[in-house]
Biotite code that builds the C-alpha atoms (Angstrom):
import biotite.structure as struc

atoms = struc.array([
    struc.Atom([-50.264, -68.069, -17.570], chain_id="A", res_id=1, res_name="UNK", atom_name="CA", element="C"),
    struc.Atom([-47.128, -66.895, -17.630], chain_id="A", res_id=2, res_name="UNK", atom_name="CA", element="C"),
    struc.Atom([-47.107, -64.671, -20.450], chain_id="A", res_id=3, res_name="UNK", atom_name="CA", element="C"),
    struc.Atom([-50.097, -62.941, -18.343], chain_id="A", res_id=4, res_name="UNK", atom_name="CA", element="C"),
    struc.Atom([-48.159, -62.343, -15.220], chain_id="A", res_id=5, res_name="UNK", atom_name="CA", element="C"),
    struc.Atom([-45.068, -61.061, -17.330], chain_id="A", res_id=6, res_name="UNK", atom_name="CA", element="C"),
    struc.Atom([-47.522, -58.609, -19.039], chain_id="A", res_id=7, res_name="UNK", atom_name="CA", element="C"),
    struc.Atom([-48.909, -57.624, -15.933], chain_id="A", res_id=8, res_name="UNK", atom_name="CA", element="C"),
    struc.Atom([-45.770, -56.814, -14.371], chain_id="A", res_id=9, res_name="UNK", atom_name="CA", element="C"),
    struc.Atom([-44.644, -54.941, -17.564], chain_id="A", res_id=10, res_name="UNK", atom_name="CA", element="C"),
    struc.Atom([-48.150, -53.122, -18.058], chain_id="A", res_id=11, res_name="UNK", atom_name="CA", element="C"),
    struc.Atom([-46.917, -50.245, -15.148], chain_id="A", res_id=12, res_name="UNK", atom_name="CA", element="C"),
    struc.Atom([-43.603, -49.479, -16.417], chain_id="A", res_id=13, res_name="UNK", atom_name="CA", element="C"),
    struc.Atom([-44.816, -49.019, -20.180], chain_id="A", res_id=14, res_name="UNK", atom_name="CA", element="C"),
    struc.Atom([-47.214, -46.715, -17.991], chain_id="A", res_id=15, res_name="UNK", atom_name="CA", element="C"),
    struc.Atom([-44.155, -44.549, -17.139], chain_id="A", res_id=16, res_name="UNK", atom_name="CA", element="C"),
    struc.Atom([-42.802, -44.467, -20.717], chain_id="A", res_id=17, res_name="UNK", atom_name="CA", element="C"),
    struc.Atom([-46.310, -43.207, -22.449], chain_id="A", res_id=18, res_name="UNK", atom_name="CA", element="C"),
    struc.Atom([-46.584, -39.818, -23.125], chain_id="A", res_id=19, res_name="UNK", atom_name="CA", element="C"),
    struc.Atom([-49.617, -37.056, -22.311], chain_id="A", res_id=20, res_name="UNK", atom_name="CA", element="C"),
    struc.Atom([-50.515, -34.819, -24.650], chain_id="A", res_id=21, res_name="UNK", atom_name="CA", element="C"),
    struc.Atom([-52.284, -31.279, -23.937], chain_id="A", res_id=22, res_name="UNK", atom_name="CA", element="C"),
    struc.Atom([-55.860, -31.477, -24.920], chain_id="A", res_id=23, res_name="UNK", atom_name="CA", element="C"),
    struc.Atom([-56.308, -28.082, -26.492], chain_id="A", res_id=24, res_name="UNK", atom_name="CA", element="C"),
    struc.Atom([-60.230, -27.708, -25.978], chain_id="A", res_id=25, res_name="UNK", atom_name="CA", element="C"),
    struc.Atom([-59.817, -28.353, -22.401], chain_id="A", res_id=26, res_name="UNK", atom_name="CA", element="C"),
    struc.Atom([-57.254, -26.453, -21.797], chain_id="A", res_id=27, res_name="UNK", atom_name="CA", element="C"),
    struc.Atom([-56.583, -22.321, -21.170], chain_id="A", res_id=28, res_name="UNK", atom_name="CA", element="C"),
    struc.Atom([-53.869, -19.698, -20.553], chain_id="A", res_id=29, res_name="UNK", atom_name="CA", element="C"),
    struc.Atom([-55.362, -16.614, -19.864], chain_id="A", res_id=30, res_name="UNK", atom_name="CA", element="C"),
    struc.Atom([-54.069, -13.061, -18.600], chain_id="A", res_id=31, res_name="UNK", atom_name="CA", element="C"),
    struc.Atom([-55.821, -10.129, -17.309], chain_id="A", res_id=32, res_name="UNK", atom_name="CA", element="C"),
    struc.Atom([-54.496, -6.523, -18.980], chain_id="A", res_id=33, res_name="UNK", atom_name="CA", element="C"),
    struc.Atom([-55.410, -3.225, -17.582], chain_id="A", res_id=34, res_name="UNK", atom_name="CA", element="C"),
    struc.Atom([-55.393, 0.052, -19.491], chain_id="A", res_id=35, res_name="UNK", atom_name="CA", element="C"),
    struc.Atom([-56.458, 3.861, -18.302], chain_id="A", res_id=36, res_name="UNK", atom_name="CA", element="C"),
    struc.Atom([-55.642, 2.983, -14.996], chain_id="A", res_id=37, res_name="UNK", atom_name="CA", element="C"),
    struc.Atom([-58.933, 0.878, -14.526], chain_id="A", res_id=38, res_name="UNK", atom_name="CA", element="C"),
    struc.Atom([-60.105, -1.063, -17.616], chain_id="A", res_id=39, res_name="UNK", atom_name="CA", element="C"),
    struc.Atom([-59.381, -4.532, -17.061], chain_id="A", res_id=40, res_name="UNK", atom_name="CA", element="C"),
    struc.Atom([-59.441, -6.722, -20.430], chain_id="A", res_id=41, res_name="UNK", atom_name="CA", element="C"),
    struc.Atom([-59.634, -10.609, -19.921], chain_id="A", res_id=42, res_name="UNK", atom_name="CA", element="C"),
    struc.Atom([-57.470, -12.094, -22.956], chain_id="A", res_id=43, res_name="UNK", atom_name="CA", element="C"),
    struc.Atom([-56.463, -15.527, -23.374], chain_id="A", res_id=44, res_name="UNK", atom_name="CA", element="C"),
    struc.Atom([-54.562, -17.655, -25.988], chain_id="A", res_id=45, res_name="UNK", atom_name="CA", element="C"),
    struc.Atom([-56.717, -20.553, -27.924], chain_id="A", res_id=46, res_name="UNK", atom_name="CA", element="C"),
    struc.Atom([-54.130, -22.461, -29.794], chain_id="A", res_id=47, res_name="UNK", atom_name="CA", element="C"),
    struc.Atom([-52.190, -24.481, -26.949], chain_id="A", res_id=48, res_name="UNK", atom_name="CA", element="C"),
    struc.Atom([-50.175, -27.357, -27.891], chain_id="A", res_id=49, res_name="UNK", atom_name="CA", element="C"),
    struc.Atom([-48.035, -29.652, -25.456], chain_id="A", res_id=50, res_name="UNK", atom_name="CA", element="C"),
    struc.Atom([-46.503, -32.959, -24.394], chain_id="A", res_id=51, res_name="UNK", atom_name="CA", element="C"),
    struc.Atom([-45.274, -35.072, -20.755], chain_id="A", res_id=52, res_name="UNK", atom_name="CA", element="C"),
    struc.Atom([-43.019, -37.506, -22.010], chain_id="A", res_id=53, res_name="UNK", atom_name="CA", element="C"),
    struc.Atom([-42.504, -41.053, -20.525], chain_id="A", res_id=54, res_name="UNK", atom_name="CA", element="C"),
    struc.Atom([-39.568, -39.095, -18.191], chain_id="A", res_id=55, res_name="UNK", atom_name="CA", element="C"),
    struc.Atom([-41.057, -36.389, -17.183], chain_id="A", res_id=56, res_name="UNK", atom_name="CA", element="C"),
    struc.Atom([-39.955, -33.786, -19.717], chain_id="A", res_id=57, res_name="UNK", atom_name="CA", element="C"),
    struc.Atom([-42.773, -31.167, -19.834], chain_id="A", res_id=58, res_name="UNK", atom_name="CA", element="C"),
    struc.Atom([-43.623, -28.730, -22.451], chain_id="A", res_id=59, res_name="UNK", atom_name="CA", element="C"),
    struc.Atom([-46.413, -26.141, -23.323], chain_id="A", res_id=60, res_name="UNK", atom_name="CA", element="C"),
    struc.Atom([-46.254, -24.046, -26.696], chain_id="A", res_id=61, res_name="UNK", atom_name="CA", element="C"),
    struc.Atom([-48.235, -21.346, -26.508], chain_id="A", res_id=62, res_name="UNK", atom_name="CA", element="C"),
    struc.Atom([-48.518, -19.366, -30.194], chain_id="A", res_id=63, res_name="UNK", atom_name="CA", element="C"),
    struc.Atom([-49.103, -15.931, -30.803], chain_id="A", res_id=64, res_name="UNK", atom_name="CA", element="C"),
    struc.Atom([-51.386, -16.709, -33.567], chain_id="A", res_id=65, res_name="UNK", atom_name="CA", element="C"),
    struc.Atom([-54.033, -18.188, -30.945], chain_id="A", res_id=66, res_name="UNK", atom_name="CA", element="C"),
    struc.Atom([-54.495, -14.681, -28.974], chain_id="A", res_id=67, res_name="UNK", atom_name="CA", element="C"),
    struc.Atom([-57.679, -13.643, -28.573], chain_id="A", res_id=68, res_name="UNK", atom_name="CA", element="C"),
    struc.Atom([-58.523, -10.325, -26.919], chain_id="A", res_id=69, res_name="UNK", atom_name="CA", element="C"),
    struc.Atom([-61.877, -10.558, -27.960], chain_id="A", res_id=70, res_name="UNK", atom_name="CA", element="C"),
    struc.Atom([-61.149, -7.674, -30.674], chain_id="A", res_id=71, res_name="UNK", atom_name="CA", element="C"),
    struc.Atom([-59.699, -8.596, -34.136], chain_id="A", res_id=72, res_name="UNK", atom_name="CA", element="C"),
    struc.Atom([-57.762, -5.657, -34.511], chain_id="A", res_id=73, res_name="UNK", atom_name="CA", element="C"),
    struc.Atom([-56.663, -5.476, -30.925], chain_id="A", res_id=74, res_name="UNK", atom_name="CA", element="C"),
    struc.Atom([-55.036, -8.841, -31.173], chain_id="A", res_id=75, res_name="UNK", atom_name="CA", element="C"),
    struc.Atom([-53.558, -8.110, -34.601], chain_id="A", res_id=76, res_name="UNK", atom_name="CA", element="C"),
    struc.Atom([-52.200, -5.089, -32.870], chain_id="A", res_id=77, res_name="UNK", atom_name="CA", element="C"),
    struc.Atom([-50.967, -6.796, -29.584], chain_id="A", res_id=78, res_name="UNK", atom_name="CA", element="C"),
    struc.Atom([-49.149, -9.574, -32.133], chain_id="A", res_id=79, res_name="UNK", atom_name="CA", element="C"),
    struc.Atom([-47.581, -7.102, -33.816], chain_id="A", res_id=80, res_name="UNK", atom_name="CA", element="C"),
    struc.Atom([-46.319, -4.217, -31.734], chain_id="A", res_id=81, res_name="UNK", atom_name="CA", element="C"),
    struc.Atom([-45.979, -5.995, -28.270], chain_id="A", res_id=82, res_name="UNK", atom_name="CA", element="C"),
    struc.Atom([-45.356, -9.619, -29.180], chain_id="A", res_id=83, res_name="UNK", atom_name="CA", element="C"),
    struc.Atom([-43.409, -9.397, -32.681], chain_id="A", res_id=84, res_name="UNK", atom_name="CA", element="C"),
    struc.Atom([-44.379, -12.260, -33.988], chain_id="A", res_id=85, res_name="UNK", atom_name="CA", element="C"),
    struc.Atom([-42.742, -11.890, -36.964], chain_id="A", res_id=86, res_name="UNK", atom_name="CA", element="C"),
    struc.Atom([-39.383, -12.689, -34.841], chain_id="A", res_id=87, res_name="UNK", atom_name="CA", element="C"),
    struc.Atom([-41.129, -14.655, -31.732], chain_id="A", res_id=88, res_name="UNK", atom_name="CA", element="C"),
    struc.Atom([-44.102, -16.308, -33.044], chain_id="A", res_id=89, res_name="UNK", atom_name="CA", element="C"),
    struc.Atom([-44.678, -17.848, -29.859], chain_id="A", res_id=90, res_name="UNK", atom_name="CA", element="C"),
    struc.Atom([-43.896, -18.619, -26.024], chain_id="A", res_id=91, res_name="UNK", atom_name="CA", element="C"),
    struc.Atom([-42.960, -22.160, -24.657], chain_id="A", res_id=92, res_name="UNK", atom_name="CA", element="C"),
    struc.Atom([-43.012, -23.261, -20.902], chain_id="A", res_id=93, res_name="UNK", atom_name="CA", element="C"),
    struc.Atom([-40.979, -26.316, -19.882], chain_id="A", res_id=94, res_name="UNK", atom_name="CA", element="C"),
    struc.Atom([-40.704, -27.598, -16.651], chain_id="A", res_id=95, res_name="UNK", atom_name="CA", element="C"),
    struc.Atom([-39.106, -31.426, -15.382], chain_id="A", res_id=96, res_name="UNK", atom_name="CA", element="C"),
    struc.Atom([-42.021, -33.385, -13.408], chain_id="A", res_id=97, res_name="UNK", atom_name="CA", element="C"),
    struc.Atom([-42.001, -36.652, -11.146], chain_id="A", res_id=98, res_name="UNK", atom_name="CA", element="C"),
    struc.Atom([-44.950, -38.007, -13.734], chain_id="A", res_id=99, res_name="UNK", atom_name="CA", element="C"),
    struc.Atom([-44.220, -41.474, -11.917], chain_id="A", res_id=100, res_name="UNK", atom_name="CA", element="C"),
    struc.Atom([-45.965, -39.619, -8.699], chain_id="A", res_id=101, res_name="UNK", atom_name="CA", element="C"),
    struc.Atom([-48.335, -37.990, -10.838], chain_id="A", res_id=102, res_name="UNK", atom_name="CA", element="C"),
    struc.Atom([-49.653, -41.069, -12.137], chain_id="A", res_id=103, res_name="UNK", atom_name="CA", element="C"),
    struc.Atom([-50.115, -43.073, -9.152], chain_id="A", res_id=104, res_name="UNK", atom_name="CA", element="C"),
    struc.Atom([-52.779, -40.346, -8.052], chain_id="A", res_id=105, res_name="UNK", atom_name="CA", element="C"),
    struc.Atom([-56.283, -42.583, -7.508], chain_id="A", res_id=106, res_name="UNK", atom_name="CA", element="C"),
    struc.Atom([-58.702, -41.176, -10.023], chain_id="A", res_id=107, res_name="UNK", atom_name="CA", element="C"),
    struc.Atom([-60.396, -38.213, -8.345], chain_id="A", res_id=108, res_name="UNK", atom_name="CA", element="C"),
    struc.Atom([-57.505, -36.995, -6.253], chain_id="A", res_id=109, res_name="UNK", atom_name="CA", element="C"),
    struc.Atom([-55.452, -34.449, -6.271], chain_id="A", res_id=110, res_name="UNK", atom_name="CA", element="C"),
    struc.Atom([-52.597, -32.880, -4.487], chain_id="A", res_id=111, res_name="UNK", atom_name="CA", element="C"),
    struc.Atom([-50.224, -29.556, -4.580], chain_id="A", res_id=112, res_name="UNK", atom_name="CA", element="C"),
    struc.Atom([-47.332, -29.099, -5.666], chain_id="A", res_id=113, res_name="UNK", atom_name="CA", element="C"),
    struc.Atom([-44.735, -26.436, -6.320], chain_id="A", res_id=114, res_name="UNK", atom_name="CA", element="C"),
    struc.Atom([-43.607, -26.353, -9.645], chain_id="A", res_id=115, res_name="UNK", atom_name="CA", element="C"),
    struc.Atom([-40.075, -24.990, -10.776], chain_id="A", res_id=116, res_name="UNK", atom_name="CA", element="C"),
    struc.Atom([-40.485, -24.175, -14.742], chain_id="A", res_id=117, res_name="UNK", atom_name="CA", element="C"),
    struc.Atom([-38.447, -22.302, -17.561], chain_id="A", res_id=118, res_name="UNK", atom_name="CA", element="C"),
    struc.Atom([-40.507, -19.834, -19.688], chain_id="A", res_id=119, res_name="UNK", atom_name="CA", element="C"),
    struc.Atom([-39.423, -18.446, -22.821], chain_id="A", res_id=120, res_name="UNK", atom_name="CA", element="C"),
    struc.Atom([-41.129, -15.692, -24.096], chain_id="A", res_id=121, res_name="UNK", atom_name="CA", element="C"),
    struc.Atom([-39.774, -13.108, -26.211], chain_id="A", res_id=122, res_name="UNK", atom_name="CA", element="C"),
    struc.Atom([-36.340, -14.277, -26.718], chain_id="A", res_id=123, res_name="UNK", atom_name="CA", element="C"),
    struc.Atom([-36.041, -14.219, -22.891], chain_id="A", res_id=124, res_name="UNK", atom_name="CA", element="C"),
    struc.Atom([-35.877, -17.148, -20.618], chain_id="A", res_id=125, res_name="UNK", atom_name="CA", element="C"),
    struc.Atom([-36.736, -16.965, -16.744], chain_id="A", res_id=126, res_name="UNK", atom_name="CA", element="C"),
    struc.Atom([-36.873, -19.990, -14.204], chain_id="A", res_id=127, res_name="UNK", atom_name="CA", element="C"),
    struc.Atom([-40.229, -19.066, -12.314], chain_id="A", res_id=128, res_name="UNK", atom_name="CA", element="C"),
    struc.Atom([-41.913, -20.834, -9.491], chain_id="A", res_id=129, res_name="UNK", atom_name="CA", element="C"),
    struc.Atom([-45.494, -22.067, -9.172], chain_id="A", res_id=130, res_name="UNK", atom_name="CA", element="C"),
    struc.Atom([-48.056, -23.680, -7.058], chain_id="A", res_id=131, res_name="UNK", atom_name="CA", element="C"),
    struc.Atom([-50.297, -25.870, -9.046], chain_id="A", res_id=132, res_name="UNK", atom_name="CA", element="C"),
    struc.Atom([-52.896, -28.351, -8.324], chain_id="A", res_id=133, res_name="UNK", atom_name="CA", element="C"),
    struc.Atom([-52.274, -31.888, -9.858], chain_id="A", res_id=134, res_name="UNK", atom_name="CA", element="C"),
    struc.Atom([-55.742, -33.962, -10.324], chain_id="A", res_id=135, res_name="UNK", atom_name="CA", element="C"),
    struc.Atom([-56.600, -37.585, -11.639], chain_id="A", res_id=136, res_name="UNK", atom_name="CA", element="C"),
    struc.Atom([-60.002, -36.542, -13.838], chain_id="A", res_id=137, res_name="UNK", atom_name="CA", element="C"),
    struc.Atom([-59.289, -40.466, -15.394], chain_id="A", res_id=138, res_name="UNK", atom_name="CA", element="C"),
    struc.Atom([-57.492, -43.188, -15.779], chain_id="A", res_id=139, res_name="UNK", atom_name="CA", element="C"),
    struc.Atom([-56.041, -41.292, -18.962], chain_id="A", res_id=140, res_name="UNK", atom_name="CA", element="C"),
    struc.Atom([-56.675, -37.587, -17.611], chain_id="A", res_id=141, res_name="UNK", atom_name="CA", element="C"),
    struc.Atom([-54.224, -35.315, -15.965], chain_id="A", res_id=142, res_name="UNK", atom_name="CA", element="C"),
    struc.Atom([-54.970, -32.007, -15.148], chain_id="A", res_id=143, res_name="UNK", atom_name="CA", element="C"),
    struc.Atom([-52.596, -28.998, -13.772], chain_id="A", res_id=144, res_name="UNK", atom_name="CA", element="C"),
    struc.Atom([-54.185, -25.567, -12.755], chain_id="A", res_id=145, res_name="UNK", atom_name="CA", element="C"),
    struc.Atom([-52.323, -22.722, -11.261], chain_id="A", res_id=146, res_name="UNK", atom_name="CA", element="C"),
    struc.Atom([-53.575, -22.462, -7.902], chain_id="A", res_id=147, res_name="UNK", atom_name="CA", element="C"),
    struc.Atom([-52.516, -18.568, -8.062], chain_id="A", res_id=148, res_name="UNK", atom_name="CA", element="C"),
    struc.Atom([-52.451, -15.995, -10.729], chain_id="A", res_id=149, res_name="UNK", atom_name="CA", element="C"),
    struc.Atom([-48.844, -16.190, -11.849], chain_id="A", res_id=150, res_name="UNK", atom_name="CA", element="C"),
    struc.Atom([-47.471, -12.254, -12.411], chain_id="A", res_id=151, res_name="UNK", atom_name="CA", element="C"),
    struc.Atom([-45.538, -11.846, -15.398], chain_id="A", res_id=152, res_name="UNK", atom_name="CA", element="C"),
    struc.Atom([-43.665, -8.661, -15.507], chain_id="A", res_id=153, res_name="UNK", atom_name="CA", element="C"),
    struc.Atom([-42.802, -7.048, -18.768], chain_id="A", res_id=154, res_name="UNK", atom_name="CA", element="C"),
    struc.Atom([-39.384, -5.623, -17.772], chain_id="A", res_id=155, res_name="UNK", atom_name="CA", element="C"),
    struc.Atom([-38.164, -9.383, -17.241], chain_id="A", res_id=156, res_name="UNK", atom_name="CA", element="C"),
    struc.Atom([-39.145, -10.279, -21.168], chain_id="A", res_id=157, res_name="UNK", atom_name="CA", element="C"),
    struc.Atom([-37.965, -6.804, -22.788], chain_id="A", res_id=158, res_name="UNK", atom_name="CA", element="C"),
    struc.Atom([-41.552, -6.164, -23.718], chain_id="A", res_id=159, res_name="UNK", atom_name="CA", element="C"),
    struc.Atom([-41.449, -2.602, -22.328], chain_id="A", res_id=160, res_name="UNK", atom_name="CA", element="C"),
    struc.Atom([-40.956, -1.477, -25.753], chain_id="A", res_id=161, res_name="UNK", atom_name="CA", element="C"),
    struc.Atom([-43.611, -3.370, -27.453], chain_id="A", res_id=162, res_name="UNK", atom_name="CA", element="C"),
    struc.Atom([-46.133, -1.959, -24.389], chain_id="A", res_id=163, res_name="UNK", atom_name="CA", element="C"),
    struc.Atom([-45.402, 1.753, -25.144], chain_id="A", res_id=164, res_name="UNK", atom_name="CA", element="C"),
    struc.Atom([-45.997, 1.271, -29.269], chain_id="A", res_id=165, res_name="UNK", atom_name="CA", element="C"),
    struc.Atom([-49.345, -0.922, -28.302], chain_id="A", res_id=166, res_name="UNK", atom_name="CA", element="C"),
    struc.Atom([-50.167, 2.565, -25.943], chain_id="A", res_id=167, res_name="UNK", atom_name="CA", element="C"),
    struc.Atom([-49.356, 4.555, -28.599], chain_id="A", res_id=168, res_name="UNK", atom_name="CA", element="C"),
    struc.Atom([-51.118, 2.641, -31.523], chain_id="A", res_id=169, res_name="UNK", atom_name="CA", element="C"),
    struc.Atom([-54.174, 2.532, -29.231], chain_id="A", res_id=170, res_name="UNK", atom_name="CA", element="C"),
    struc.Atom([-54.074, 5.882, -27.926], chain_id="A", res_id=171, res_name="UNK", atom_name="CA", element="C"),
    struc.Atom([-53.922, 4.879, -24.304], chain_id="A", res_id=172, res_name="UNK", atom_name="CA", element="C"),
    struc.Atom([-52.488, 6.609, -22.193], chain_id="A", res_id=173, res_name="UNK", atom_name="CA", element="C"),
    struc.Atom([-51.040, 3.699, -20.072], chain_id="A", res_id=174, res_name="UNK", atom_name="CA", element="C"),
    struc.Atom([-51.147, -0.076, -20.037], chain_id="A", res_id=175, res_name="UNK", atom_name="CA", element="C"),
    struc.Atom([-49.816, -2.062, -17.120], chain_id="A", res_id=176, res_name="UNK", atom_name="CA", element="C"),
    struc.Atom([-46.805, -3.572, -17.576], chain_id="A", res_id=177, res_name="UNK", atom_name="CA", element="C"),
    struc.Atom([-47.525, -6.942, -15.069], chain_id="A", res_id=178, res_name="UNK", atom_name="CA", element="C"),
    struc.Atom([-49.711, -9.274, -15.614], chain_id="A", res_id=179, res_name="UNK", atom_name="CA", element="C"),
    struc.Atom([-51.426, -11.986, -13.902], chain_id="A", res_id=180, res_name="UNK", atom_name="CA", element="C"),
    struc.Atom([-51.687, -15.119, -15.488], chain_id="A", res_id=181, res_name="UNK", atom_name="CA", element="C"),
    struc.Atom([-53.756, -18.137, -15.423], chain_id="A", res_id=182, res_name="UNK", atom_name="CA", element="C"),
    struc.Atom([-53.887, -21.126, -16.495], chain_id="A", res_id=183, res_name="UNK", atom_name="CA", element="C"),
    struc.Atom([-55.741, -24.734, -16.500], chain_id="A", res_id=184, res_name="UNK", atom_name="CA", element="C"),
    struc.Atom([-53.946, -27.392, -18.464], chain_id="A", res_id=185, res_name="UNK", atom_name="CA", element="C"),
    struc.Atom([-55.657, -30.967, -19.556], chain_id="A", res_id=186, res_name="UNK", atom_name="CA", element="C"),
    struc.Atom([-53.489, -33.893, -20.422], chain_id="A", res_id=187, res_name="UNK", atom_name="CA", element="C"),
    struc.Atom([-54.606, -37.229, -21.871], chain_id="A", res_id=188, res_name="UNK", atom_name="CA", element="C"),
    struc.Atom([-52.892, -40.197, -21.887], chain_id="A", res_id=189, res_name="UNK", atom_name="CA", element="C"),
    struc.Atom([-51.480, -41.434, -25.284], chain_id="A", res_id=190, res_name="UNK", atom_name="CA", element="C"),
    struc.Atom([-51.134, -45.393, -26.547], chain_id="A", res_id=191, res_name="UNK", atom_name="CA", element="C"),
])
């Protein structure tokens, strides 16, 4: 009996030290890119990998090689000129998160939260803000969903260059150089 009640007692705090891992098929970061003045493309990247560690370290890797424009040779293009892949094959969001508070959500609730996160995209890091939507889908399901499009602006990640070979490449005559971004992010709980 009492190796019960010392497991019980011990059964929330190896709670805290599990980690979450991004569930890839569940999950989306998606931007909206506008050429000509008024063609709006929806593109998104497909090949999302990411952890919450037992203290609340957070981290989203979001690789180049997953874009998808919904063209073949517009995303070989957009890897190439705008993102240089060959030098930054990919972006990576980090962020420190109370996961103890997180995980005491009752399945099916959810609450807001403003969420102070590093992203590093281009060889350039920002601190940006956001306010996302925490829900308990399951006892071993987290998910986190921008509650606004986040604007990414491509003056703060030295992609101005990349945008005006990508215009020129495509024959545009302008592409706009912000970006909202969104994004929907499923966790599951792992042993």
């Amino acid at each position: 009996m009492r190796a019960l009640v010392f497991l019980l007692a011990f059964l929330p705090a190896s709670w805290v030290l599990a980690d979450w891992q991004l569930d890839p098929k569940l999950s989306r970061i998606s931007f909206v890119s506008v050429k000509r003045g008024d063609m709006a493309d929806v593109q998104r990247f497909t090949e999302l990998s990411g952890t919450v560690d037992g203290q609340g370290l957070a981290r989203v890797v979001i690789p180049f090689s997953g874009l998808d424009t919904g063209l073949a040779l517009r995303d070989e293009r957009t890897r190439e000129a705008l993102f240089e892949t060959e030098r930054f094959p990919q972006a990576e969001v980090s962020s420190q998160v109370d996961l103890a508070v997180w995980e005491q959500l009752a399945v099916g609730a959810s609450q807001i939260e403003n969420l102070e996160f590093q992203l590093d995209l281009h060889g350039q890091q920002r601190r940006l803000k956001a306010e996302v939507l925490v829900s308990r889908l399951g006892e071993e399901r987290l998910q986190v969903t921008l509650l606004e499009p986040l604007v990414i602006k491509a003056d703060d990640f030295a992609l101005i260059d990349g945008l005006e070979k990508l215009k020129a490449i495509a024959s545009v005559p302008s592409i706009t150089p912000e970006v909202p971004v969104f994004a929907v992010l499923n966790f599951q709980r792992q042993p």
